[in-house]
VMD Tcl script that builds the backbone (N, CA, C; Angstrom):
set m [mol new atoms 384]
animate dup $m
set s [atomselect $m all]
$s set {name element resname resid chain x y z} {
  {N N UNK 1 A 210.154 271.746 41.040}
  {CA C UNK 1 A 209.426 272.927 40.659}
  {C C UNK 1 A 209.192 272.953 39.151}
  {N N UNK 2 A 210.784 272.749 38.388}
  {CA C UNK 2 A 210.118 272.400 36.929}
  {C C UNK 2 A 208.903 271.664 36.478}
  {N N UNK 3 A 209.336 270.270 37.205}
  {CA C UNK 3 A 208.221 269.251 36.848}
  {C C UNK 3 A 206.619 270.317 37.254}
  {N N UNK 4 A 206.318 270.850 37.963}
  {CA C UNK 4 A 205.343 271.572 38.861}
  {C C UNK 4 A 204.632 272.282 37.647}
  {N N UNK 5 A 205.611 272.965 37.040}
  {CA C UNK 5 A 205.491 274.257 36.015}
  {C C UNK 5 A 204.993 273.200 34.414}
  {N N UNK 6 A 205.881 271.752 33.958}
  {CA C UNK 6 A 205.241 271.423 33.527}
  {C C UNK 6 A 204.242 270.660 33.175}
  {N N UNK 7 A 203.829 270.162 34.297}
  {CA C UNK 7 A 202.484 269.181 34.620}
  {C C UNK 7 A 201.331 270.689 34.257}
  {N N UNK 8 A 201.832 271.966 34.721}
  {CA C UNK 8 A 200.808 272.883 34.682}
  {C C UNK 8 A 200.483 273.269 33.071}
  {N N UNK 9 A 201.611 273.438 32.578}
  {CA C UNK 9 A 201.649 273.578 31.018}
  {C C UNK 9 A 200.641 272.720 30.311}
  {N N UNK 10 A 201.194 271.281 30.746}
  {CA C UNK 10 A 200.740 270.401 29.710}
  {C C UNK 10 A 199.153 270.118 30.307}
  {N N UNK 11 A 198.472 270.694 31.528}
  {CA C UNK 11 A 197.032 270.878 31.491}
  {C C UNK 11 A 196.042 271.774 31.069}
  {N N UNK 12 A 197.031 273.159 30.940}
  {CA C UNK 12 A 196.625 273.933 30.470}
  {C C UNK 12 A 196.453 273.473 29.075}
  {N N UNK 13 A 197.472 273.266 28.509}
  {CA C UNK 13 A 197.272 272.530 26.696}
  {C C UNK 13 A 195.970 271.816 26.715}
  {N N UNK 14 A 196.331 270.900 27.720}
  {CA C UNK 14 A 194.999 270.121 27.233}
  {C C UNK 14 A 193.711 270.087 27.398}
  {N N UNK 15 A 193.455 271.146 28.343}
  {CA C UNK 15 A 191.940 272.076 28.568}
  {C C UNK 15 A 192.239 273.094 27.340}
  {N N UNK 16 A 192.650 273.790 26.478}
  {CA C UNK 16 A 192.437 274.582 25.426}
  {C C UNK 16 A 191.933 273.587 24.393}
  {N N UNK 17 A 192.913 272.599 24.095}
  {CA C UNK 17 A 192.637 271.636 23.323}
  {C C UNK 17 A 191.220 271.167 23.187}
  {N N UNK 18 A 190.677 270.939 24.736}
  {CA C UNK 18 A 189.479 270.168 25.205}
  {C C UNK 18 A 188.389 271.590 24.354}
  {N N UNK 19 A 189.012 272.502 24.713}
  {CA C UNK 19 A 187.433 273.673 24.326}
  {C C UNK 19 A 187.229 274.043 22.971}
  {N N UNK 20 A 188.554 273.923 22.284}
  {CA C UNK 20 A 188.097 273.989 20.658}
  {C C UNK 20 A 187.554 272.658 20.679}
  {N N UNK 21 A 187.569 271.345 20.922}
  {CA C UNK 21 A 187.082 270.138 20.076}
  {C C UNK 21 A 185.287 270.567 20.765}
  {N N UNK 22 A 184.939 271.672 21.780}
  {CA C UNK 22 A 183.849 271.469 22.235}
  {C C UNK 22 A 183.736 270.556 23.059}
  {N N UNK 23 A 182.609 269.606 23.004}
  {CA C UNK 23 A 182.276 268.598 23.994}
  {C C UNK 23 A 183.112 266.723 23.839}
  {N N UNK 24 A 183.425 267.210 22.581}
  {CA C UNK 24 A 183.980 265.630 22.045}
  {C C UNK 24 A 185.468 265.451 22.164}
  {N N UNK 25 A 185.024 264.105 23.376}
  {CA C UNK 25 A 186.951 263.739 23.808}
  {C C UNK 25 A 187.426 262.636 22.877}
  {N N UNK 26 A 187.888 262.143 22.207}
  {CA C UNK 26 A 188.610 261.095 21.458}
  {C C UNK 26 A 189.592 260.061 22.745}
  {N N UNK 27 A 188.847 259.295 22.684}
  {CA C UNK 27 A 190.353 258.396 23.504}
  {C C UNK 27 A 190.410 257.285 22.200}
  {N N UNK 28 A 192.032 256.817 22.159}
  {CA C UNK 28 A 192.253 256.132 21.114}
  {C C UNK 28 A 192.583 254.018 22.438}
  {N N UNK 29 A 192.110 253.696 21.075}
  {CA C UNK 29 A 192.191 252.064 21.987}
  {C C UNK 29 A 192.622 251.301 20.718}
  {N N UNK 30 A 194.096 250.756 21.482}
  {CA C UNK 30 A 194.569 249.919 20.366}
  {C C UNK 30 A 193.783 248.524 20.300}
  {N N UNK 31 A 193.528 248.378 18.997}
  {CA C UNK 31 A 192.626 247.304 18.644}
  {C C UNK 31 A 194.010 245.469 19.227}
  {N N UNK 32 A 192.742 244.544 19.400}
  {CA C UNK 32 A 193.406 243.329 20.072}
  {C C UNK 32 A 194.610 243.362 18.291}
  {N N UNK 33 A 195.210 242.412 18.527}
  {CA C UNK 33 A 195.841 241.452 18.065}
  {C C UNK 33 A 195.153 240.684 16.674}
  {N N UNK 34 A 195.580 240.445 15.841}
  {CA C UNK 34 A 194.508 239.475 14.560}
  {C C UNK 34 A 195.134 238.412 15.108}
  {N N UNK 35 A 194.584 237.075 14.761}
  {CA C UNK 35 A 195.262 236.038 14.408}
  {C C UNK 35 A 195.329 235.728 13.033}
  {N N UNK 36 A 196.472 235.080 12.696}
  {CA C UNK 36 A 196.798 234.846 11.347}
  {C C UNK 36 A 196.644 233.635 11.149}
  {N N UNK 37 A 195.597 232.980 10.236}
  {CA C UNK 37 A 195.368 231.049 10.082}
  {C C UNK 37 A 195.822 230.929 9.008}
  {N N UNK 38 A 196.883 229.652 8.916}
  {CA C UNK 38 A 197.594 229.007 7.872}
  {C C UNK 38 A 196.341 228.780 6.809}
  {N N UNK 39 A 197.078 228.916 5.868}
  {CA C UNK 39 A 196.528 227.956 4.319}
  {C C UNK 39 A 195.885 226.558 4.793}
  {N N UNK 40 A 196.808 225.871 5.589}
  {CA C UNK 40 A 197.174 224.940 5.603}
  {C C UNK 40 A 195.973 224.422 6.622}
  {N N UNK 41 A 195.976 225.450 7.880}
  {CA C UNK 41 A 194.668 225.383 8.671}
  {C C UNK 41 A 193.685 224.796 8.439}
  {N N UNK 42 A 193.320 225.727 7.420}
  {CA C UNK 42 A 191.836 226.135 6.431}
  {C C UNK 42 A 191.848 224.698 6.094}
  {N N UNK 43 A 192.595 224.277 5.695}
  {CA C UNK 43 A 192.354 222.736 4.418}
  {C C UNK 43 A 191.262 221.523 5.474}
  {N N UNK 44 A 191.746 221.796 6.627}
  {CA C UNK 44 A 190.919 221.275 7.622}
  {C C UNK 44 A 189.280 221.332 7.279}
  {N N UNK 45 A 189.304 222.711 6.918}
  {CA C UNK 45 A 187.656 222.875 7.239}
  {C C UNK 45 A 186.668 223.466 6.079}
  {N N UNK 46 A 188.019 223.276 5.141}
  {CA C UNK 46 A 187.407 223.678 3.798}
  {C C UNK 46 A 186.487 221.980 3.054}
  {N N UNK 47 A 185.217 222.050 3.720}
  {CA C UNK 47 A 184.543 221.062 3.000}
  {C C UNK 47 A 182.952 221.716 3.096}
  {N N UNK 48 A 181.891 220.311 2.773}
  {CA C UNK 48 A 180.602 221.255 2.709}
  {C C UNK 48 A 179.954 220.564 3.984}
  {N N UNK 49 A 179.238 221.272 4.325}
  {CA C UNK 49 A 178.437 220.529 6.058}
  {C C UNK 49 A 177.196 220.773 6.005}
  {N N UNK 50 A 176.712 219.708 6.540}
  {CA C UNK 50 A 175.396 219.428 6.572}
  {C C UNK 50 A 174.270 220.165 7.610}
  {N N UNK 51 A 173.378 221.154 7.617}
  {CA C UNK 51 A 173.014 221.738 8.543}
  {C C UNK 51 A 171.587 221.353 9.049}
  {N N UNK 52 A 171.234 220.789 10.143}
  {CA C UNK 52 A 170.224 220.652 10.754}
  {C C UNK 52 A 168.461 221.034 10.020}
  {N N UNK 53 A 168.875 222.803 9.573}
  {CA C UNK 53 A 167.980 222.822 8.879}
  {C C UNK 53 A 167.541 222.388 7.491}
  {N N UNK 54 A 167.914 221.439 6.951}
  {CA C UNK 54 A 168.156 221.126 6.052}
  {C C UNK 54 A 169.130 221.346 4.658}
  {N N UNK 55 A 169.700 222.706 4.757}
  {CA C UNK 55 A 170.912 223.558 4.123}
  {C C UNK 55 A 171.827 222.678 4.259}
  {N N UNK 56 A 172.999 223.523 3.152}
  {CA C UNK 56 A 174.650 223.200 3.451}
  {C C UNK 56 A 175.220 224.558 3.332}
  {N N UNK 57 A 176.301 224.308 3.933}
  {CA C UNK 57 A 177.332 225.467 4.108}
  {C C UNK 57 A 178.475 225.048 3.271}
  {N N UNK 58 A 179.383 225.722 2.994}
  {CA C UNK 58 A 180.215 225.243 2.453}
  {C C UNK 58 A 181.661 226.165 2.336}
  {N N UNK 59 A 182.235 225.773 2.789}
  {CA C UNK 59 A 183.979 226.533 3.226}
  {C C UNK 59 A 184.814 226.577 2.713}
  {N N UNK 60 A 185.125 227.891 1.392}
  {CA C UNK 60 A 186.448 227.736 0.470}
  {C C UNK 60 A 187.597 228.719 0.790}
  {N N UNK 61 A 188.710 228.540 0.007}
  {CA C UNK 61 A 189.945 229.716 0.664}
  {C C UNK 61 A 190.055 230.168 -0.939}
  {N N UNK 62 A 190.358 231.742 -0.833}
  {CA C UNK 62 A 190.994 232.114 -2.367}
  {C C UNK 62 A 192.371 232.865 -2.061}
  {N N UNK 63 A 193.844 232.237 -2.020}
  {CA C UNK 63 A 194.236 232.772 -1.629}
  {C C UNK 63 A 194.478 232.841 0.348}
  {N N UNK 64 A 194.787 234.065 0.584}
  {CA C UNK 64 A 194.578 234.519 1.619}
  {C C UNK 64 A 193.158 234.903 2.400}
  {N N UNK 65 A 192.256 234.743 1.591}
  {CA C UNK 65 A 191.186 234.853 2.300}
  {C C UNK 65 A 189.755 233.221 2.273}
  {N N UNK 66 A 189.535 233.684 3.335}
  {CA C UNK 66 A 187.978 232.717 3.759}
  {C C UNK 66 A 187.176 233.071 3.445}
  {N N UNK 67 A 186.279 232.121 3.264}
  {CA C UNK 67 A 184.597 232.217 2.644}
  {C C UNK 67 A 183.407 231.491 2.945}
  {N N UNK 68 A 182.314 231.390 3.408}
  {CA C UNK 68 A 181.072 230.729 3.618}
  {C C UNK 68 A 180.290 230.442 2.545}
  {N N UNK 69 A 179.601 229.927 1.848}
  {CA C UNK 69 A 178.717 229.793 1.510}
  {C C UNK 69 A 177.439 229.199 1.885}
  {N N UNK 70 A 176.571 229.518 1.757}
  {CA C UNK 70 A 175.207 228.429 2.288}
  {C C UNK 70 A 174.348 228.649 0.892}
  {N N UNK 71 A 174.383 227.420 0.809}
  {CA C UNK 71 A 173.629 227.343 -0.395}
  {C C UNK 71 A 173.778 227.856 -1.664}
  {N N UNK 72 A 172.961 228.248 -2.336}
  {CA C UNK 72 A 172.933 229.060 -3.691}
  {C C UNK 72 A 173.613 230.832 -3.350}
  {N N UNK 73 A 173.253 230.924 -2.115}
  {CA C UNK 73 A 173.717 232.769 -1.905}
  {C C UNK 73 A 175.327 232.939 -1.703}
  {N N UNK 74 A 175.206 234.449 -2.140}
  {CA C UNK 74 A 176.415 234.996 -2.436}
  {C C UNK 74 A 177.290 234.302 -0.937}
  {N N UNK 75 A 179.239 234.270 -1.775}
  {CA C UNK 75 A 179.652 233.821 -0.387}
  {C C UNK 75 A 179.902 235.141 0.445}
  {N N UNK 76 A 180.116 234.449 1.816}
  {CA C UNK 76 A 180.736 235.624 2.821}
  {C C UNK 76 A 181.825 235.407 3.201}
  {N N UNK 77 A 182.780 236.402 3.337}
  {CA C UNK 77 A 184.024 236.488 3.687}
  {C C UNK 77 A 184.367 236.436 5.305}
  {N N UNK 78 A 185.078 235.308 5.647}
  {CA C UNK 78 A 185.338 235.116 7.108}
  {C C UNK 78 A 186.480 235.512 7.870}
  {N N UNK 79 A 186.823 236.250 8.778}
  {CA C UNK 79 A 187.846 236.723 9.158}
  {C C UNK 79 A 188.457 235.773 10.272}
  {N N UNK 80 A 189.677 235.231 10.355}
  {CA C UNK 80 A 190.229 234.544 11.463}
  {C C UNK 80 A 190.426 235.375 12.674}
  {N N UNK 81 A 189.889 234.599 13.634}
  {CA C UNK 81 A 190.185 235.540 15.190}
  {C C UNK 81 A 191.270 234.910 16.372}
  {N N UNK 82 A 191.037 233.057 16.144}
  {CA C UNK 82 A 191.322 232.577 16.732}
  {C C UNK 82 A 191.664 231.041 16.100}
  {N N UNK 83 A 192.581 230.072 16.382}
  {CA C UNK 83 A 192.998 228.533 15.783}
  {C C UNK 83 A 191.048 227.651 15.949}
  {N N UNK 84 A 191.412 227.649 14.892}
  {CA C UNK 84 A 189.214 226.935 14.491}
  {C C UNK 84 A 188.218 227.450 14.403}
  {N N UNK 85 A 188.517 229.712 14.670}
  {CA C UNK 85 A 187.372 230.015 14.921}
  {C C UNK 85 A 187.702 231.686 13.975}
  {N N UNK 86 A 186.615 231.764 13.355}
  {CA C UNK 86 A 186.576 232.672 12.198}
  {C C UNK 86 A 185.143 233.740 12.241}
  {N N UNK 87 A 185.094 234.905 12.395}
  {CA C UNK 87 A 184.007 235.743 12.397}
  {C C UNK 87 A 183.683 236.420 11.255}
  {N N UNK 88 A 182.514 236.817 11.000}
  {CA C UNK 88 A 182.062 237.704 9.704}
  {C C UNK 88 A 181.832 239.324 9.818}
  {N N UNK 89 A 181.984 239.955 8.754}
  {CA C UNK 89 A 182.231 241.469 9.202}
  {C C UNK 89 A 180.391 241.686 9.812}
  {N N UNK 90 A 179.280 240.746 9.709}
  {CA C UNK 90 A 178.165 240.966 9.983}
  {C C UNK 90 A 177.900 240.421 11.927}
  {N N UNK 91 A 179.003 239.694 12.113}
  {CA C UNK 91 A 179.009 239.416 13.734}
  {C C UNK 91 A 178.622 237.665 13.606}
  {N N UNK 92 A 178.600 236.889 12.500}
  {CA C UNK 92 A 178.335 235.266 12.596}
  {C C UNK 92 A 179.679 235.052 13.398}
  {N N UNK 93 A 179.494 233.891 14.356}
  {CA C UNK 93 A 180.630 233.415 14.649}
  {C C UNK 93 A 181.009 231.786 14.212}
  {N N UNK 94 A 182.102 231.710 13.264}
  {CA C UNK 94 A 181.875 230.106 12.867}
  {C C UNK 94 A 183.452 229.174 13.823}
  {N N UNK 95 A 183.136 228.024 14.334}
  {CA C UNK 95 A 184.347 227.372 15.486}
  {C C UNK 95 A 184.096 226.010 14.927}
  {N N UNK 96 A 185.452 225.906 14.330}
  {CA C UNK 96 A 185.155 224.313 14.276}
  {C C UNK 96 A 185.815 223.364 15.256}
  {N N UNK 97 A 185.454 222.239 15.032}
  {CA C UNK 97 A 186.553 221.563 16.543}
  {C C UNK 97 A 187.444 220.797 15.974}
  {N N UNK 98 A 188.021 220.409 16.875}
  {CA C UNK 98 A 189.815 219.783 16.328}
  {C C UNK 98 A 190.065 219.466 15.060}
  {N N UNK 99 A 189.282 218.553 14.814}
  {CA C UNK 99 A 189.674 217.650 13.241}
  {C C UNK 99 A 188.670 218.495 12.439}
  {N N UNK 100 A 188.078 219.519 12.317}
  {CA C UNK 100 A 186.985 220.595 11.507}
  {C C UNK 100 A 185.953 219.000 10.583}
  {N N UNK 101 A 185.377 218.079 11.142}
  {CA C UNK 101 A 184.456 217.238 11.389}
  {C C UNK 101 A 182.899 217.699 11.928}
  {N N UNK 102 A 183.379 219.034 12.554}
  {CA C UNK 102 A 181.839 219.740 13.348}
  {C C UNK 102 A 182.112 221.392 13.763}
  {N N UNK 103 A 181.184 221.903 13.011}
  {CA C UNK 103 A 181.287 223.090 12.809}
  {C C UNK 103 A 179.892 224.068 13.895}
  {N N UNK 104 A 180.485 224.688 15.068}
  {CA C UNK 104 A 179.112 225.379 15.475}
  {C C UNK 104 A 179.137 226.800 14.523}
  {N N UNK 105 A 177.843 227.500 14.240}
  {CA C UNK 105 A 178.197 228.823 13.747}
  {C C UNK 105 A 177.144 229.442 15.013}
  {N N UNK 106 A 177.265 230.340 15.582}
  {CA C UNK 106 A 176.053 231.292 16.242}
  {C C UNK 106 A 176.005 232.802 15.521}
  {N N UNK 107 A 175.010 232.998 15.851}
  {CA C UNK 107 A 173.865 234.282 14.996}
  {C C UNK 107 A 174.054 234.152 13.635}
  {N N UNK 108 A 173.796 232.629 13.316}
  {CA C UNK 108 A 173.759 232.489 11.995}
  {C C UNK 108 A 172.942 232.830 10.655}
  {N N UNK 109 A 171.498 233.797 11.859}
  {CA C UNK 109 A 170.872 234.509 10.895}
  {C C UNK 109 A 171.425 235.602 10.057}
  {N N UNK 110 A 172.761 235.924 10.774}
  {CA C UNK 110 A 173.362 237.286 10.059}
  {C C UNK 110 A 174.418 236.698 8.824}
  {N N UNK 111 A 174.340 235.007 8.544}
  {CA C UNK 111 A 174.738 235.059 7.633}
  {C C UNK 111 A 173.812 234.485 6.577}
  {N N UNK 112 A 172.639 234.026 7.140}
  {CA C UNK 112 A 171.467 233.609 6.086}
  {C C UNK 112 A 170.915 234.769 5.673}
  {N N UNK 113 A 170.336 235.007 4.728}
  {CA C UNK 113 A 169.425 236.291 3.813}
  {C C UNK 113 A 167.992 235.767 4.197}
  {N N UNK 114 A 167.504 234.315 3.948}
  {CA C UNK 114 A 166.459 234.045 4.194}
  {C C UNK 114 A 166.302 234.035 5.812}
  {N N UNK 115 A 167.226 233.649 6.654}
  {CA C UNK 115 A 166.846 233.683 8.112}
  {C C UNK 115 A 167.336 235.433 8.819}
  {N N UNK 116 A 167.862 236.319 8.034}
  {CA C UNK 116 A 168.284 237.356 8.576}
  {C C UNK 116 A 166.607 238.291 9.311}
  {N N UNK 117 A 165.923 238.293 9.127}
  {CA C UNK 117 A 164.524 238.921 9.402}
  {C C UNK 117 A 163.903 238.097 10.474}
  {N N UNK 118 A 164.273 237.127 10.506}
  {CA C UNK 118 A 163.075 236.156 11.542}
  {C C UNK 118 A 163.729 235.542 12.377}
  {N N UNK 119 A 164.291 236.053 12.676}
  {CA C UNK 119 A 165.324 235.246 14.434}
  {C C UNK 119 A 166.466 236.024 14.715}
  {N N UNK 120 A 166.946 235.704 16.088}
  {CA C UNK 120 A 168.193 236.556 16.332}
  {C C UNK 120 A 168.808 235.922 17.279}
  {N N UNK 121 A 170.157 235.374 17.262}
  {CA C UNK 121 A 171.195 234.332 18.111}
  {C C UNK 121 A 170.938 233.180 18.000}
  {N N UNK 122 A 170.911 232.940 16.761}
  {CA C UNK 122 A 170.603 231.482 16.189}
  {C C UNK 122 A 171.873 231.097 16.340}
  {N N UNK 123 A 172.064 229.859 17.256}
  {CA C UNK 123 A 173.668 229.084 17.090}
  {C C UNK 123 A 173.017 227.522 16.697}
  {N N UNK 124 A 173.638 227.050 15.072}
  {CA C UNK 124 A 173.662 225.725 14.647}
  {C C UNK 124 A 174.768 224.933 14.299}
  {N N UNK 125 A 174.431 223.674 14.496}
  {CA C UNK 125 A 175.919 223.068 14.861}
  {C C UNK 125 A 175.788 221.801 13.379}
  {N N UNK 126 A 177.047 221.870 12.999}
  {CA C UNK 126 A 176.815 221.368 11.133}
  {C C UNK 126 A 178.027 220.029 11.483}
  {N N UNK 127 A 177.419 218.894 10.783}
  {CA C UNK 127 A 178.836 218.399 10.347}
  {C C UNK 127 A 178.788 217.708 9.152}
  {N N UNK 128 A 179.967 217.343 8.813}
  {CA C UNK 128 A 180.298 217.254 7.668}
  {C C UNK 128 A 180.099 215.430 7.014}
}
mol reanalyze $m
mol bondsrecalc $m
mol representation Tube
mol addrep $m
């Protein structure tokens, strides 16, 4: 009967709750997991690669953090997600394979300035 009385409580709470916020419910979602890539990782794939379209890319560490470059433009900062595979806060995805010898990136327009306007899910595959 307690339990009865407070299952009733704690719905009542949370329909009052529900009518001051109005129409907006909040559900909270714990974000995945980071992965954390060694220094040591990186050294793998910190070189410059040759890209199809005639560009280079080029992969440095400062510290604790990753970086892209292509070409002359500013670098971008790469976030580790996974062992070889690193994303940009703009959605590029860069994976290199075992020995970081070959690098795919996809929607690599979101990390070109010159290709950001004129294509969309560009995946190019670079090696070094």
């Amino acid at each position: 009967m307690k339990t009865l009385a407070a299952s009733a409580a704690a719905f009542a709470l949370l329909l009052s709750a529900s009518a001051l916020a109005g129409d907006e419910l909040t559900v909270r979602v714990p974000a995945p997991s980071s992965y954390t890539m060694q220094r040591s990782e990186f050294r793998d794939y910190a070189y410059t690669y040759d890209l199809g379209n005639g560009r280079t890319i080029r992969f440095t560490q400062y510290r604790k953090h990753f970086f892209a470059q292509l070409g002359d433009e500013p670098q971008t900062e790469l976030f580790p997600v996974a062992p070889g595979e690193l994303v940009t806060a703009a959605g590029t995805r860069v994976a290199f394979n075992n020995d970081g010898t070959e690098v795919t990136i996809r929607n690599y327009e979101k990390l070109s300035l010159a290709d950001a306007a004129s294509a969309r899910h560009i995946t190019v595959i670079a090696s070094r």
